[in-house]
C-alpha positions as CSV (number, residue, x, y, z in Angstrom):
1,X,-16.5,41.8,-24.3
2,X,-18.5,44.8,-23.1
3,X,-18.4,45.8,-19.2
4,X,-22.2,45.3,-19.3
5,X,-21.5,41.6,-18.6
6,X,-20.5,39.9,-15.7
7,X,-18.2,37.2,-15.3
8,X,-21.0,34.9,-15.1
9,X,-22.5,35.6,-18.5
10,X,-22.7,32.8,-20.6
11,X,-23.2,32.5,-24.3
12,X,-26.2,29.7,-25.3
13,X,-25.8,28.8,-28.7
14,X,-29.0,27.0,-30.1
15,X,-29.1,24.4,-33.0
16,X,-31.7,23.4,-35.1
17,X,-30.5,20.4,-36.6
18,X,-32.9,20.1,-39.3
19,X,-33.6,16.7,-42.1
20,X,-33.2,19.5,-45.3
21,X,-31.5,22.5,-43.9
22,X,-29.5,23.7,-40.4
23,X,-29.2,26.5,-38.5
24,X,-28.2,28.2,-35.5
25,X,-29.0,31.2,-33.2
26,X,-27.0,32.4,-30.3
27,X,-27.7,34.5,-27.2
28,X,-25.9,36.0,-24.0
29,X,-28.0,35.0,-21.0
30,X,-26.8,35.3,-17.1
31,X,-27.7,32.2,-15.0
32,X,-29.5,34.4,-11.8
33,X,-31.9,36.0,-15.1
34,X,-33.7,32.3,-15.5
35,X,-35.9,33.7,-13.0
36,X,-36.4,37.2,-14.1
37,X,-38.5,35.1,-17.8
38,X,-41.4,35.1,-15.3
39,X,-41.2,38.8,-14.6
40,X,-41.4,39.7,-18.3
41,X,-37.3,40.6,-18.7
42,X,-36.5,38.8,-21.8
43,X,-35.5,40.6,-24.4
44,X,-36.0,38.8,-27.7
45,X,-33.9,41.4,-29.8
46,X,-31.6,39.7,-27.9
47,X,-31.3,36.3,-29.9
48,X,-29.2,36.4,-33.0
49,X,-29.2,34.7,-35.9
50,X,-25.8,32.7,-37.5
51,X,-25.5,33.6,-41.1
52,X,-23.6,31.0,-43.3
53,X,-22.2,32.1,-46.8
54,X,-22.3,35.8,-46.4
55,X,-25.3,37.8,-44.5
56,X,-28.6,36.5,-46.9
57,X,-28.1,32.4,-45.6
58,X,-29.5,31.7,-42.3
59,X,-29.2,27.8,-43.1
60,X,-27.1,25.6,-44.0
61,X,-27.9,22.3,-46.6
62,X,-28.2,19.6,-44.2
63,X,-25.7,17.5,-46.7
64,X,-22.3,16.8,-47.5
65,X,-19.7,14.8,-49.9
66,X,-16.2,13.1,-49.1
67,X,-14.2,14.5,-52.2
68,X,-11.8,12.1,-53.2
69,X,-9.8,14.6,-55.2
70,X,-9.9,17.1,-52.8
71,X,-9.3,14.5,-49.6
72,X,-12.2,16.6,-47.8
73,X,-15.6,16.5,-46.5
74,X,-17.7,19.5,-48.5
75,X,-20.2,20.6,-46.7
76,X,-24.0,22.1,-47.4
77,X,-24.5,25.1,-49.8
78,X,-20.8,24.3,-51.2
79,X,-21.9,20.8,-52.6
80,X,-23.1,22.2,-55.9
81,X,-20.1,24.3,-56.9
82,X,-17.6,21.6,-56.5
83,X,-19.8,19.3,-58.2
84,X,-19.9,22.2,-61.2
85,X,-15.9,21.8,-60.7
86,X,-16.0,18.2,-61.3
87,X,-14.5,17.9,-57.6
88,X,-17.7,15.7,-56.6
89,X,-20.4,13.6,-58.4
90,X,-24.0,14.0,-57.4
91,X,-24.2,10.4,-56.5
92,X,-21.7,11.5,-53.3
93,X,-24.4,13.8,-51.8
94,X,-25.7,12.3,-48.6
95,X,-28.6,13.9,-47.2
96,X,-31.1,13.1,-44.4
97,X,-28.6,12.1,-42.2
98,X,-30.8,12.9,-39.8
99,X,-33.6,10.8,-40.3
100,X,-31.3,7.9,-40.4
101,X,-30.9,8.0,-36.4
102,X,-34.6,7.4,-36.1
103,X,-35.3,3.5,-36.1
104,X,-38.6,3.6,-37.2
105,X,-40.3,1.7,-39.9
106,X,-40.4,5.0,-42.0
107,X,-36.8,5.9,-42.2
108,X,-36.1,2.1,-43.1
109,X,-35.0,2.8,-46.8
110,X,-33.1,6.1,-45.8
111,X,-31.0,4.4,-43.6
112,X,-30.7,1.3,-46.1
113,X,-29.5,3.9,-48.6
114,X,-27.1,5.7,-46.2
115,X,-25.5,2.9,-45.1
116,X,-24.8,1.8,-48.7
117,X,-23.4,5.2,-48.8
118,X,-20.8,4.9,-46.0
119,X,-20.1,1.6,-46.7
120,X,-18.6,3.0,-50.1
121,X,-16.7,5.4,-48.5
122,X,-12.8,4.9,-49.0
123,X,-11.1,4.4,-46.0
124,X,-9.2,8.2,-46.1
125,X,-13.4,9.5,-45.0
126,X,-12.9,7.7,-41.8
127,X,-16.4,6.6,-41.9
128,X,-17.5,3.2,-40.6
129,X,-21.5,4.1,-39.6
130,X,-24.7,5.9,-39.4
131,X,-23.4,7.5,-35.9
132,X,-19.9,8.3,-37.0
133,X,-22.0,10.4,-40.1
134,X,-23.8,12.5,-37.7
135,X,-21.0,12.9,-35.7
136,X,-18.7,14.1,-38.6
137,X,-21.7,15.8,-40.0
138,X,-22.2,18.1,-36.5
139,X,-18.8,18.6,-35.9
140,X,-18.4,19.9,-39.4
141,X,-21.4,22.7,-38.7
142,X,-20.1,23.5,-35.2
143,X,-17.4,24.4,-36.8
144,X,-18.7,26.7,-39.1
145,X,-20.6,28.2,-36.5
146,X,-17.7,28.9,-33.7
147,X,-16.1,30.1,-36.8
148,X,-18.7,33.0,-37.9
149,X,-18.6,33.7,-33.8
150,X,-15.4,34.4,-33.3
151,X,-15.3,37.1,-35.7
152,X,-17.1,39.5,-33.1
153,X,-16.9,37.2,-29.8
154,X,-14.5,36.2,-27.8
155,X,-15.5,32.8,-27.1
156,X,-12.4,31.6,-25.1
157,X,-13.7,34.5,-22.4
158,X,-17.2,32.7,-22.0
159,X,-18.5,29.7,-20.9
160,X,-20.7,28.1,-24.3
161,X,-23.0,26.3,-23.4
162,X,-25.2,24.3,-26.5
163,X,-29.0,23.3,-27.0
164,X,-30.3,21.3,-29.7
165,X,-33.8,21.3,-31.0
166,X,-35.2,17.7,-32.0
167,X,-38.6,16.5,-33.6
168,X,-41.5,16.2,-31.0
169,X,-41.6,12.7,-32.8
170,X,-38.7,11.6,-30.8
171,X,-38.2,9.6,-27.8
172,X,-36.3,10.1,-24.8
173,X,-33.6,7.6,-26.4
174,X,-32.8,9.3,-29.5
175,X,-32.8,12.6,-27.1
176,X,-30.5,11.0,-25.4
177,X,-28.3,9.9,-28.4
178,X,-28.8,13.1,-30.3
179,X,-27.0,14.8,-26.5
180,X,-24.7,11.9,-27.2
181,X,-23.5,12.6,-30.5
182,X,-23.2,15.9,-30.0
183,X,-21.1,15.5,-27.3
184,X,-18.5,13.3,-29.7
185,X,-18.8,16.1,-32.3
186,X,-16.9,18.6,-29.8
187,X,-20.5,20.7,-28.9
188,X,-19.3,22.6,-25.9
189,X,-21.5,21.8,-22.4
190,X,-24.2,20.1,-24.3
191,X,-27.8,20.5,-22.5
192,X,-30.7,18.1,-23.1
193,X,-32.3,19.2,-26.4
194,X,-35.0,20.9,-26.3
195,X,-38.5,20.1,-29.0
196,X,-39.1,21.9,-32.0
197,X,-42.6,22.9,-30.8
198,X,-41.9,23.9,-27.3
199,X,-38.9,26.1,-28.6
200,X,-41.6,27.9,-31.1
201,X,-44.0,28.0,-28.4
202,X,-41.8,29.7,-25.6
203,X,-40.4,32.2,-28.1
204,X,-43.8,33.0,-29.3
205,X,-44.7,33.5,-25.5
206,X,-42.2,36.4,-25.3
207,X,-42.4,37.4,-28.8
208,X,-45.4,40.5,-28.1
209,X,-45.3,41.9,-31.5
210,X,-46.0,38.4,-33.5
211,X,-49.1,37.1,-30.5
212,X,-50.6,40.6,-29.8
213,X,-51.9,43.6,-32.0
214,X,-51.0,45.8,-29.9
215,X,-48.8,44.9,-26.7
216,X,-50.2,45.1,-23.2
217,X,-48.2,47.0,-20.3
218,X,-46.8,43.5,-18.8
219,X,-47.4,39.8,-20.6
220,X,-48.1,39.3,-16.6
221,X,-51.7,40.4,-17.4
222,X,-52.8,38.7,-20.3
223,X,-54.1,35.2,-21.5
224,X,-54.0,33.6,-25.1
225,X,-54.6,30.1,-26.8
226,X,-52.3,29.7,-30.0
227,X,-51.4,26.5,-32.0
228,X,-47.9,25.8,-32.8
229,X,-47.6,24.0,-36.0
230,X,-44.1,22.4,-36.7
231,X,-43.9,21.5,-40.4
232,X,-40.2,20.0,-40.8
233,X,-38.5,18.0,-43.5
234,X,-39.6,14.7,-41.9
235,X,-42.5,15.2,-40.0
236,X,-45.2,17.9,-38.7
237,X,-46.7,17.8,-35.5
238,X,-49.0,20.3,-34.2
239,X,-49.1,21.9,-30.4
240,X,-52.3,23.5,-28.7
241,X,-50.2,26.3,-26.2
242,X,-52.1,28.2,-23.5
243,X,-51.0,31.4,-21.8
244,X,-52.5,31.8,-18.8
245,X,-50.9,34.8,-16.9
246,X,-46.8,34.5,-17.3
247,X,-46.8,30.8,-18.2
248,X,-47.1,28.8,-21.0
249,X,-48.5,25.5,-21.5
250,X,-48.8,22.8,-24.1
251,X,-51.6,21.6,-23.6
252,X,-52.1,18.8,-26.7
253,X,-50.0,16.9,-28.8
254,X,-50.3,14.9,-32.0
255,X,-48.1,14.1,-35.2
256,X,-50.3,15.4,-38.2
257,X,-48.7,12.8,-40.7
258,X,-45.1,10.5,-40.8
């Protein structure tokens, strides 16, 4: 690690788990700088992106397959290849794994189908429910991730800690259980996730060159109304955000369609 950082740098490492597609950025951030965001000192060249398969693939399928032939879970992008190698048949894809956590009246016949899905799992998957899915699915992507880390961090010298970003359409129990299950999937110093639309609205706060033609001398000085529109695999939602001096607010919420 570079002298530049203290012994009380940290490494966040942020995860969009999304209903068609994953991803992850990472970022070193000091504790006593939290303060500093008010003072305009965040750096958004700072945030990096993971890239899976290669350095073109910023995502990764949210989907996998138990192989029985190969006595492995195959994960995301690498589904179609082994199918191609006759290792998997289409009908072992499970996707939306996601959407199956939410208990809503929408996502009935996604979880009916999932269910049937680990339900015909052979015992060797060590499968037995929605939540033991997730679980395996997440700790099968943090795994990639820490993986594509280590090759230019040290991640046994710093303390990781781990955000998640959920839909805006969830409660604070399925926050809760989404912390949870992350947790069981071996997410190191998991911290409450964070929504979709907030996330996009406090990086678009910092972001000068995507809100302003031409950047002002300090954020400090400026005000601006912008809409944050969140159009994921499962549901979109759009945010009214105000920026009134060095804060940001959302000031109106509403899901667009289910």
């Amino acid at each position: 690690m570079s002298d530049v950082f203290s012994a009380q740098t940290r490494l966040a490492i942020a995860i969009d788990f999304g209903t068609a597609n994953c991803s992850a950025s990472w970022t070193y951030y000091r504790p006593e700088s939290s303060a500093c965001l008010l003072k305009d000192d965040f750096d958004i060249k700072g945030i990096h992106n993971v890239f899976f398969h290669g350095q073109t693939d910023r995502y990764m399928k949210t989907e996998f397959a138990w192989s029985q032939s190969l006595q492995k879970w195959i994960l995301g992008n690498r589904i179609d290849s082994q199918i191609g190698k006759r290792n998997l048949r289409e009908e072992d894809r499970i996707t939306h794994v996601k959407l199956a956590l939410d208990p809503c009246k929408h996502t009935e016949k996604i979880r009916n189908r999932i269910q049937d899905q680990v339900d015909a799992l052979p015992a060797e998957a060590g499968i037995m429910s929605i939540d033991a899915l997730v679980v395996k699915f997440l700790s099968l992507f943090y795994a990639e991730i820490t993986t594509k880390l280590a090759d230019h961090i040290s991640l046994d010298k710093l303390q990781v800690e781990t955000v998640i970003a959920i839909p805006a359409a969830w409660d604070l129990s399925l926050a809760h259980k989404m912390k949870m299950l992350a947790e069981k999937a071996g997410f190191r110093n998991v911290r409450p996730p964070v929504y979709e639309p907030d996330a996009a609205a406090l990086y678009s706060r910092f972001d000068r060159s995507r809100l302003f033609d031409h950047a002002p001398a300090s954020l400090a000085d400026c005000e601006a109304s912008f809409i944050i529109v969140d159009v994921g695999g499962g549901t979109a939602v759009g945010f009214w955000t105000q920026i009134y001096h060095t804060l940001a607010y959302i000031i109106e919420c509403g899901n667009i369609y289910d």
